[in-house]
C-alpha positions in Angstrom: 0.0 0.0 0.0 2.5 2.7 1.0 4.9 1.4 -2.1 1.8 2.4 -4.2 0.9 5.7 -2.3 4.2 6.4 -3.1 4.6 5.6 -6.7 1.8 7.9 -7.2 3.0 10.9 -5.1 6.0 10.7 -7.0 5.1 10.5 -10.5 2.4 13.8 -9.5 5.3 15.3 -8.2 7.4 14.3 -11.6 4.6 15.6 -13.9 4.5 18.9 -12.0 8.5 19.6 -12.3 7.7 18.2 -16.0 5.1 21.1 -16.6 7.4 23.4 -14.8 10.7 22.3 -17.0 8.6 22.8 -20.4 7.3 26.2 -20.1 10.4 27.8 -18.9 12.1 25.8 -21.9 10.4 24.2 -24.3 12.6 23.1 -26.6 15.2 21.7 -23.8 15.0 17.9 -22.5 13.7 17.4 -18.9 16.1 15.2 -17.0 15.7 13.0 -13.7 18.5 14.9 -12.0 16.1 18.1 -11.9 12.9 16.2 -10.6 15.2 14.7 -8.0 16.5 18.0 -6.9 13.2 19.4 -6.6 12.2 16.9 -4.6 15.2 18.1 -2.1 14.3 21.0 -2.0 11.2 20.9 -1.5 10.8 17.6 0.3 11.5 16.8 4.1 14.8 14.6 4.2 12.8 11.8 5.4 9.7 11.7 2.5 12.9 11.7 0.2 14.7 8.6 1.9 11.5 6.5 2.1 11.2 7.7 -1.7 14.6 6.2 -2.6 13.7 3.3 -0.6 10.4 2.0 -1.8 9.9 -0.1 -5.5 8.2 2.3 -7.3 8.6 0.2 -10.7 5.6 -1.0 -11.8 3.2 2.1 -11.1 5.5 4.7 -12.3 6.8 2.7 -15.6 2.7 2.3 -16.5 2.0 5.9 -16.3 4.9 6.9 -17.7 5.5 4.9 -20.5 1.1 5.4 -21.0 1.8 9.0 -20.8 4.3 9.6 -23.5 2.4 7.2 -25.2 -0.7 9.8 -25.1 1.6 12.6 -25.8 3.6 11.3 -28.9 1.4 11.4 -32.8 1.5 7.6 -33.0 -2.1 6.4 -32.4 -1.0 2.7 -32.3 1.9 2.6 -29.8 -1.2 2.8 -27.7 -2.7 -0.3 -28.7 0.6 -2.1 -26.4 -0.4 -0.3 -22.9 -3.9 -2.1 -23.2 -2.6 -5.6 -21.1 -0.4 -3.7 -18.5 -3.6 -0.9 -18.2 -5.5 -4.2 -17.6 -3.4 -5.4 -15.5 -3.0 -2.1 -12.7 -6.3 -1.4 -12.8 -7.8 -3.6 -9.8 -4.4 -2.8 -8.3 -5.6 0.8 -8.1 -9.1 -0.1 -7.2 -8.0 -1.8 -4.2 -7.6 1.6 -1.8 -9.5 4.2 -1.1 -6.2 6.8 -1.5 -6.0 5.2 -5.7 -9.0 4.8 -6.4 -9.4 8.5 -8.0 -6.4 6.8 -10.6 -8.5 3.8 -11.4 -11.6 5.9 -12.5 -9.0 8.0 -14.4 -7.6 4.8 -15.9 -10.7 3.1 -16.5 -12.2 5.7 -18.7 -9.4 5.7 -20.6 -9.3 1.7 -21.3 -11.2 3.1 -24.4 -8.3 4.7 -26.3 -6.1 1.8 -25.4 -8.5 -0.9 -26.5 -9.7 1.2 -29.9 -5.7 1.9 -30.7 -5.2 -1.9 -30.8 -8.6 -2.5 -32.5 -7.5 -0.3 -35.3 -3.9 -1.8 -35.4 -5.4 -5.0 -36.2 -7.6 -3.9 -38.6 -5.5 -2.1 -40.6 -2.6 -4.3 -41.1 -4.0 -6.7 -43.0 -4.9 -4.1 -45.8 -1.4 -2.6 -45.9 1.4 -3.8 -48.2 4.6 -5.0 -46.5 6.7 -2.0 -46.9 3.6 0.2 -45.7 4.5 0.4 -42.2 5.1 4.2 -41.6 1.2 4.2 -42.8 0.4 2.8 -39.2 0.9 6.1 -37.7 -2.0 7.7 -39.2 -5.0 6.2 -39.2 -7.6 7.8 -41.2 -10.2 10.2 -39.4 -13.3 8.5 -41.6 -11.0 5.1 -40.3 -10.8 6.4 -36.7 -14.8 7.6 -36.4 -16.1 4.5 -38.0 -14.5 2.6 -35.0 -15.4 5.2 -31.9 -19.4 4.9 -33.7 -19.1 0.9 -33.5 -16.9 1.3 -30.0 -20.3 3.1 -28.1 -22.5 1.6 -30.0 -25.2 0.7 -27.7 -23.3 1.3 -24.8 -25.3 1.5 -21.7 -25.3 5.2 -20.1 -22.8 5.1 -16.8 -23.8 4.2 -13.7 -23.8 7.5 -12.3 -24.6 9.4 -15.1 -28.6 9.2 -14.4 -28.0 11.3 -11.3 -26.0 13.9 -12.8 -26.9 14.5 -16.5 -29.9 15.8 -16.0 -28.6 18.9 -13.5 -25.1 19.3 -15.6 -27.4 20.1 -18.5 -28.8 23.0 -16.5 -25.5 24.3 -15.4 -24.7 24.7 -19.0 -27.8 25.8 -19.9 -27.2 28.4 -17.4 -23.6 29.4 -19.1 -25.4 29.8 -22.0 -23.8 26.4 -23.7 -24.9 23.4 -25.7 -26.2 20.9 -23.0 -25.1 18.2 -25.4 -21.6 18.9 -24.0 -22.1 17.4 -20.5 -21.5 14.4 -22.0 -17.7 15.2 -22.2 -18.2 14.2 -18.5 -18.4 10.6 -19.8 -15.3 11.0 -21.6 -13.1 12.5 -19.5 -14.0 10.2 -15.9 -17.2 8.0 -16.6 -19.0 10.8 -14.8 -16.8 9.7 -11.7 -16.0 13.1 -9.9 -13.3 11.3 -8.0 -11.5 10.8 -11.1 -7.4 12.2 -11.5 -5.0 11.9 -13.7 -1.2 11.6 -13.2 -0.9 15.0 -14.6 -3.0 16.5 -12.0 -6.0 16.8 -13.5 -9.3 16.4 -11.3 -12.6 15.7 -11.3 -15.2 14.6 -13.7 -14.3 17.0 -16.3 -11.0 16.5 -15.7 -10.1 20.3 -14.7 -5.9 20.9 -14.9 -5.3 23.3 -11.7 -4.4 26.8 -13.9 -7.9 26.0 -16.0 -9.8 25.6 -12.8 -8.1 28.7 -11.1 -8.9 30.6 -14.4 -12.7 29.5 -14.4 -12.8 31.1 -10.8 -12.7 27.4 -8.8 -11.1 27.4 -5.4 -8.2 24.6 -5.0 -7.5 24.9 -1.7 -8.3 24.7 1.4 -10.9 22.4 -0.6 -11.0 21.5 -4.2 -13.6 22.6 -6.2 -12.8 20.5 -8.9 -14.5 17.2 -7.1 -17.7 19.3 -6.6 -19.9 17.8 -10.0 -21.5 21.5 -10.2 -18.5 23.7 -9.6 -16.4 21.7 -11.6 -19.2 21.6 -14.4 -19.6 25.2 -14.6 -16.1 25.5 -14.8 -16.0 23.1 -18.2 -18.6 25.3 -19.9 -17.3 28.4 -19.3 -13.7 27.2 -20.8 -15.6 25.6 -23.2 -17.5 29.2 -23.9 -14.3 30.6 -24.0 -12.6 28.0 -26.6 -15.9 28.3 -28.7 -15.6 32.1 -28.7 -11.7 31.7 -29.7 -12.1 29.0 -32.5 -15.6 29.5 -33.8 -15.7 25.6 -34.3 -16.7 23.0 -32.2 -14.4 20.6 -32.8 -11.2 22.8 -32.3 -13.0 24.0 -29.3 -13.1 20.3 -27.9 -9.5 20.0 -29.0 -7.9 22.5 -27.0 -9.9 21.4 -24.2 -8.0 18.3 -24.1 -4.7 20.1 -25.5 -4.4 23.4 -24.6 -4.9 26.2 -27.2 -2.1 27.5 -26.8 -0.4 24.0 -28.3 -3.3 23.9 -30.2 -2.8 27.4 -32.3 0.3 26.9 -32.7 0.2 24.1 -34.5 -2.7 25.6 -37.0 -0.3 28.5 -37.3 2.9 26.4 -38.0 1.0 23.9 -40.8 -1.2 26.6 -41.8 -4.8 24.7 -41.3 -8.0 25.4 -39.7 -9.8 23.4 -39.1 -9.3 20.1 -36.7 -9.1 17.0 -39.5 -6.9 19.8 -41.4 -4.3 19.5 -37.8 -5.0 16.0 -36.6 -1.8 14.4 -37.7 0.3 16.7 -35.8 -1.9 16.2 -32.1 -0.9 14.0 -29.4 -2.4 11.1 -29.9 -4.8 11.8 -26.6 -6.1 14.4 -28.6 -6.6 12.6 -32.4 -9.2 10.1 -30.3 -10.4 12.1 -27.8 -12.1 14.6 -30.6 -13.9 11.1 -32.5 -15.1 9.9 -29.2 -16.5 12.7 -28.2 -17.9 13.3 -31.4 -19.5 9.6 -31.4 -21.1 9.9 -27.5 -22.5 13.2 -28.3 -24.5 11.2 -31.7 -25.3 8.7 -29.1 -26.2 10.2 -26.4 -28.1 13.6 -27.9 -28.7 12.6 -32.2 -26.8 15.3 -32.4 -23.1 15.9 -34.1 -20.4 17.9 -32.5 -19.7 20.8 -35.3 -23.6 21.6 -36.0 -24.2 21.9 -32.3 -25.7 25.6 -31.7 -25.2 27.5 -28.8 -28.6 28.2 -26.9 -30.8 31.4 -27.8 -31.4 34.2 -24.9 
C-alpha cells in the first residue's frame, strides 16, 4: 500500500517539475536529475529517503510509459499499454487513496483498446513496406470505430443522477447541453476521477484551467464538486468556442491546450481540426472522434452543427 501511495505521489510530483521544465524551456529535454533535486528541496529529508527506498517500478513505468504514449502522434503505440492498463487497474481499485487513478484509468481503457482494435484492422490491408502508414490512421477510419466502439453502450452508472442537472448548469452558461457528456469521456462521470498529470474531477479540470474559471483549490478543491467543476467546463468551453468558432477545435484544446493547439494551425497553416490532426498528441486525435461519437449517441446530435442556446 505505501509502495503504491508512493509511486503515485511521486510520479504527481514528476509531472508537475515536468510542466514546470517545459514552459520555462520548451525546446530543452527534462532530466531526472532536476525532478530529484526538486524533490530536495522541496521535500523533508525523510519523505525523500522512504522515496529512494520503496519499488516504485511498476506504477511509475505504466504511467509513464502510457503518458508519452498519449503525448507522442502515433495512435498505435497505444494499442501495447492495453494488457499492462488491464493489468493495474484492480491494483488501483484496491484503496481508497487510488481509487481516484483507477476511474481516471478506466475511462481511458477506451483509447487503449480502440488503438489496438485499429492496429489490427488495418494491417491486414497494408502492403509489407507500408508500415510508416500505421501512424496515421484515417479520421473516416478512426470515427467508424469510436461509432461501432459506443454503439449501444449503456449510459454510466452515475450518469442518471447527474446528467440531468449538468445540462442545466450549461444551460445556465449559455452552452450546448449536449456537451455534459464530455463528463463521460473524460472520468465516466466519476468526480473522484485524476490523472497523473494533475487533473481532477469529472471533467478532468488541470489546476491553472480551474483557477482561471474562478474554482477554489484549496483549502478544498472545487474540482470534485460535480456542479463547480461543471460550470467551470462550460465556461472554458464558452471561452474556446468564442476563440475558434468551431466546435471541434473547441473540444480539441480542451483536451490540448490552445495554446499548443494554435500553434500548430499557425505552424502547418490549417483550420480546421481534421486539417491538424496528424500533428496532435495522440490523446487528442481520439479524444475529438469519441467525443464526437457519444455526443450522436447520447443527444442525435453531431459535434460541429451543435448551436449554442438562444437568450
Amino acid at each position: 500500500m505505501k509502495s503504491l501511495l508512493t509511486s503515485l505521489l511521486v510520479l504527481s510530483l514528476a509531472d508537475a517539475v515536468l510542466a514546470q521544465q517545459k514552459a520555462a524551456a520548451p525546446a530543452q529535454a527534462v532530466d531526472s536529475q532536476g525532478i530529484q533535486q526538486w524533490m530536495h528541496d522541496n521535500l523533508d529529508d525523510s519523505v525523500v529517503n522512504l522515496l529512494n527506498q520503496v519499488d516504485q517500478d511498476r506504477v511509475r513505468d505504466f504511467f509513464s510509459k502510457l503518458q508519452q504514449r498519449f503525448d507522442g502522434t502515433n495512435i498505435y503505440d497505444l494499442g501495447s499499454m492495453k494488457d499492462v492498463a488491464v493489468q493495474v487497474l484492480p491494483v488501483l481499485k484496491q484503496f481508497e487513496e487510488t481509487r481516484p487513478y483507477a476511474a481516471w484509468v478506466e475511462a481511458h481503457l477506451d483509447e487503449l483498446d480502440v488503438a489496438d482494435e485499429m492496429q489490427r484492422d488495418q494491417k491486414p490491408t497494408l502492403p509489407p513496406d507500408a508500415s510508416s502508414l500505421l501512424t496515421r490512421p484515417s479520421l473516416k477510419f478512426q470515427r467508424s470505430i469510436w461509432v461501432r466502439r459506443v454503439h449501444d453502450r449503456p449510459w454510466p452508472a452515475s450518469a442518471k443522477t447527474y446528467v440531468p442537472k449538468l445540462k442545466e448548469i450549461f444551460l445556465a452558461e449559455k452552452m450546448p447541453p449536449a456537451l455534459v457528456w464530455l463528463g463521460e469521456v473524460e472520468s465516466g462521470f466519476d468526480p473522484r476521477a485524476r490523472s497523473p498529470a494533475g487533473a481532477a474531477g469529472m471533467f478532468q479540470l488541470m489546476p491553472a484551467t480551474a483557477k482561471s474559471e474562478s474554482l477554489s483549490l484549496w483549502p478544498s478543491d472545487e474540482r470534485y464538486q460535480p456542479d463547480k467543476s461543471a460550470g467551470a467546463a462550460a465556461r472554458y468551453l464558452r471561452y474556446l468556442h468564442k476563440h475558434y468558432n468551431d466546435w471541434p477545435l473547441a473540444v480539441a484544446a480542451y483536451n490540448v491546450g490552445e495554446g499548443r493547439l494554435d500553434k500548430l494551425l499557425k505552424q502547418h497553416n490549417v483550420h480546421t481540426f481534421d486539417g491538424v490532426a496528424r500533428w496532435l498528441p495522440a490523446e487528442t486525435q481520439m479524444y475529438v472522434p469519441k467525443v464526437e461519437a457519444v455526443v450522436r449517441l447520447r443527444e442525435g446530435l453531431a459535434l460541429d452543427g451543435l448551436q449554442l442556446p438562444r437568450g
